[in-house]
C-alpha positions in Angstrom: -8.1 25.1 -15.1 -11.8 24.3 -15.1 -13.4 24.9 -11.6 -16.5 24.1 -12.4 -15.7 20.8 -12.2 -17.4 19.2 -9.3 -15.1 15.6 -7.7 -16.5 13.9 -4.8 -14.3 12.9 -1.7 -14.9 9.4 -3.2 -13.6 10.0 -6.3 -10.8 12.2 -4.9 -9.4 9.5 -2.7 -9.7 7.0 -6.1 -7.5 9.1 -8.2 -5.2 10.1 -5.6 -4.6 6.6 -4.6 -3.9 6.1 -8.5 -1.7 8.8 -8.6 0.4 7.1 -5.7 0.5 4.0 -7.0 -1.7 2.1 -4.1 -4.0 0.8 -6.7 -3.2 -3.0 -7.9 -4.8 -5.6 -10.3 -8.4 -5.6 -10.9 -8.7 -2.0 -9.0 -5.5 -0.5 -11.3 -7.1 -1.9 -14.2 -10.9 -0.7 -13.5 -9.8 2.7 -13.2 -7.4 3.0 -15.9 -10.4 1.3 -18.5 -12.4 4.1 -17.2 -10.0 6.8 -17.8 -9.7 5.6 -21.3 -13.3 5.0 -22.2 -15.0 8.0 -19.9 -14.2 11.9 -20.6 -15.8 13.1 -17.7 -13.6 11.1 -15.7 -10.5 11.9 -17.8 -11.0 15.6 -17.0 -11.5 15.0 -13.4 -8.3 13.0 -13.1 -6.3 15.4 -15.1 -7.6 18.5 -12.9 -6.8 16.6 -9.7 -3.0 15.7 -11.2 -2.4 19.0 -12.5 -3.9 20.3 -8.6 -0.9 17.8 -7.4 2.0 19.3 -9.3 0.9 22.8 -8.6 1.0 22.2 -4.9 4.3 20.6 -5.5 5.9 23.3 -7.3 4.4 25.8 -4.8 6.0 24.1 -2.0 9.5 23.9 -4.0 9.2 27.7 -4.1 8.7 28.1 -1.0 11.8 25.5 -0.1 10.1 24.1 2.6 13.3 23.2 5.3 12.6 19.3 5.4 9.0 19.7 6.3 10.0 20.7 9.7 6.6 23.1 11.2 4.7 21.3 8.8 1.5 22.6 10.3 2.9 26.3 10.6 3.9 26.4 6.6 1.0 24.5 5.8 -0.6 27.5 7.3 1.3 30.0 5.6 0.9 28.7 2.5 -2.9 28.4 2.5 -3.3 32.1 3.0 -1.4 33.0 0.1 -3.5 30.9 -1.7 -6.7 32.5 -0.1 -8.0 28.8 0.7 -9.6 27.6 3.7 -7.7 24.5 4.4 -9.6 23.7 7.7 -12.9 22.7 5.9 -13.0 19.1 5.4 -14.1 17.7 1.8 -17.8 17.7 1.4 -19.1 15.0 -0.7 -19.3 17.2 -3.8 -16.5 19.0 -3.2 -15.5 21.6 -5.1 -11.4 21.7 -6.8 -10.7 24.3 -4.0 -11.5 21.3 -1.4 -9.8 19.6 -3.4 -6.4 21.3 -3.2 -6.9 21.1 0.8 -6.7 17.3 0.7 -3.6 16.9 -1.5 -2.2 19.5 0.6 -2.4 17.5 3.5 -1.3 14.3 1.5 1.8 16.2 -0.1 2.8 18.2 2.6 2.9 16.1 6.1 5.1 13.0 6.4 4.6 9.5 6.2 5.8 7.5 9.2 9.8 6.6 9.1 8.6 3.0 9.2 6.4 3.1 6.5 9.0 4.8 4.3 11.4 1.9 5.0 8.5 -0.7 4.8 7.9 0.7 1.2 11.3 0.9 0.5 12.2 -2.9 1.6 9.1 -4.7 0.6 8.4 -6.6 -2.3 6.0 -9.3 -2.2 7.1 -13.0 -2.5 7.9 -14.2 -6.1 5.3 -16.8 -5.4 6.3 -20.8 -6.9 6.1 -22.3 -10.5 3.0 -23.9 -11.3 2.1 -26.8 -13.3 -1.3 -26.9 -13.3 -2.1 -30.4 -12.4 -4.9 -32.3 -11.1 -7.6 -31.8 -7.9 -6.3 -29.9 -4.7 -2.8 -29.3 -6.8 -4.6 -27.5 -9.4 -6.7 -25.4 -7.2 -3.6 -24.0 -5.6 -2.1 -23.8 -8.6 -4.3 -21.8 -10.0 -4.7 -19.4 -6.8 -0.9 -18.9 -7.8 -1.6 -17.6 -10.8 -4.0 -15.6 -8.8 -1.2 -14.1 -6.5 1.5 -13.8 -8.9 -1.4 -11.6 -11.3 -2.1 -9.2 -8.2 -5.3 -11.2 -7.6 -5.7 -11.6 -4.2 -8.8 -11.9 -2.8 -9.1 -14.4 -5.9 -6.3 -16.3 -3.9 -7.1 -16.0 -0.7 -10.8 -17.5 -1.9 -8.9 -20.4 -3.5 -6.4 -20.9 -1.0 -8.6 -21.0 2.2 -10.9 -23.4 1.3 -7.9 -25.5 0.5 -7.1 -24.8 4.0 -10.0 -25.6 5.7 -9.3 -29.1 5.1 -5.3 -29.2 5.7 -4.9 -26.7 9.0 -1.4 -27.6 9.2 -0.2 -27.1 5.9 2.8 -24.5 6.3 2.7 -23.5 2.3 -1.1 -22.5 2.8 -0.3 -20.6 5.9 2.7 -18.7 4.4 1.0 -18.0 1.1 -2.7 -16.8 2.4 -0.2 -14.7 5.0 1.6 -13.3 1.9 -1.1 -12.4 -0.1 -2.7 -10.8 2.7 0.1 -8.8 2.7 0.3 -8.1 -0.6 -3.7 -6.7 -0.1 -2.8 -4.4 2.5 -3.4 -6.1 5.8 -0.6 -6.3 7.9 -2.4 -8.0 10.6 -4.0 -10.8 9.1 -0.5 -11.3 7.2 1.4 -11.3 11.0 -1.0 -14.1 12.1 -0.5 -16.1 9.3 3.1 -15.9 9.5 3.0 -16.6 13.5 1.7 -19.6 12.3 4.0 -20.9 9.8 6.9 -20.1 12.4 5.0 -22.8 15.0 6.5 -25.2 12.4 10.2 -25.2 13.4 10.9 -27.4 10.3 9.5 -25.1 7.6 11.4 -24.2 4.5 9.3 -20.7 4.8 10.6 -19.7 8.7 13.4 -17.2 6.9 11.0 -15.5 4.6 8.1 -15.8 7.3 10.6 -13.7 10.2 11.3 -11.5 7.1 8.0 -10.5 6.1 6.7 -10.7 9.4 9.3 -7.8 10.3 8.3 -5.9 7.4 4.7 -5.9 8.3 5.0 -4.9 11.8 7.2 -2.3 10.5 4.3 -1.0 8.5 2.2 -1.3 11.5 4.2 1.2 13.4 5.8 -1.4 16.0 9.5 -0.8 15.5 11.0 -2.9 18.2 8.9 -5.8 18.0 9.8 -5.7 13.7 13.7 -5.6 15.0 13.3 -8.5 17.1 11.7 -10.7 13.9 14.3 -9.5 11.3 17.1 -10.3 13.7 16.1 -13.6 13.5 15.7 -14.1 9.6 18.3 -14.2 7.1 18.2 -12.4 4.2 19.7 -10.2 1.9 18.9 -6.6 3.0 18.4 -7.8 6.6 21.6 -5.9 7.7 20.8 -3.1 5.7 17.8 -2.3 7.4 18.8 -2.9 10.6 21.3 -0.1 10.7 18.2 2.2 9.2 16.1 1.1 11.8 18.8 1.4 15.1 20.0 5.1 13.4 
């Protein structure tokens, strides 16, 4: 192991994200060009994933009973180590600081509901293009946009589209999926909210789903219960009885 390799606390939050799979489209494939084309940044990412797997063995050995007194083993195992896991990450942190902020990453929890919302979510399949003429093609092409992980590409195409047809229920259900898709949960409940005004839509099932889904990831168990109740869907019984254990 090199430590005299120096990562910022940008650079460690890029890889680690990497490393958990949070990166998508244009971002994925900016970082993995990089990691082919730059050996500097090669031997930063392999340090950092070689840190990860060290602190994951290390916590295997010490069989860690289900993470219960996280903070207390956390403790314990930082001493052994000789670290200082209290400092935060300065922005050239060294590969010690480094260990403290996977630490924290690999050894506290996520949230029950985000475990199930990663579990049950998988973004919408999108619909067939054809590529036509005028407003057609612009939306068709901002499919192509979604279904390639483009989002903000999408969301660009689709809301100007938008601005001239308010009460188009596709454009509502798709910006609120892509949203989604790009991480925020908020935007993507408002945009759903507003496809289920429509009482007629082909999209209310998969608008109550997704709706769920993302106020599961925000935390609000009840209120997701109460919109996947209403949908129908595949695993809709499935994780109900997760979410009423």
């Amino acid at each position: 192991m090199n430590n005299n390799i120096t990562i910022t606390e940008q650079e460690l939050e890029l890889i680690d994200n990497y490393l958990a799979g949070r990166l998508t489209g244009a971002d994925k494939a900016a970082f993995e060009a990089q990691l082919a084309g730059n050996e500097e940044w090669k031997a930063k990412f392999s340090q950092v994933k070689l840190l990860a797997i060290g602190i994951q063995e290390a916590a295997l050995r010490e069989q860690l009973p289900q993470f219960h007194g996280e903070a207390e083993h956390y403790k314990k195992l930082a001493s052994v180590k000789n670290i200082n896991w209290i400092k935060r990450l300065s922005i050239a942190a060294s590969v010690i600081a480094i260990i403290s902020v996977l630490g924290w990453v690999l050894f506290f929890k996520q949230p029950a509901e985000e475990k199930m919302y990663t579990a049950f979510y998988k973004p919408d399949p999108g619909l067939s293009t054809e590529m036509g003429l005028s407003d057609n093609y612009i939306f068709d092409r901002a499919m192509v946009d979604y279904k390639t992980a483009n989002y903000k590409a999408a969301l660009e195409s689709w809301n100007k589209l938008l601005a001239v047809n308010a009460g188009n229920d596709t454009l509502h259900y798709f910006i609120a999926s892509a949203q989604m898709a790009d991480n925020n949960p908020t935007a993507a409940i408002a945009g759903f909210d507003k496809v289920l005004q429509n009482h007629q839509s082909v999209f209310t099932n998969d608008a109550l789903w997704y709706k769920g889904l993302a106020l599961l990831k925000k935390g609000k168990k009840q209120e997701a219960i109460a919109a996947i109740e209403k949908a129908e869907h595949s695993q809709k019984q499935t994780l109900l009885l997760k979410l009423k254990e």
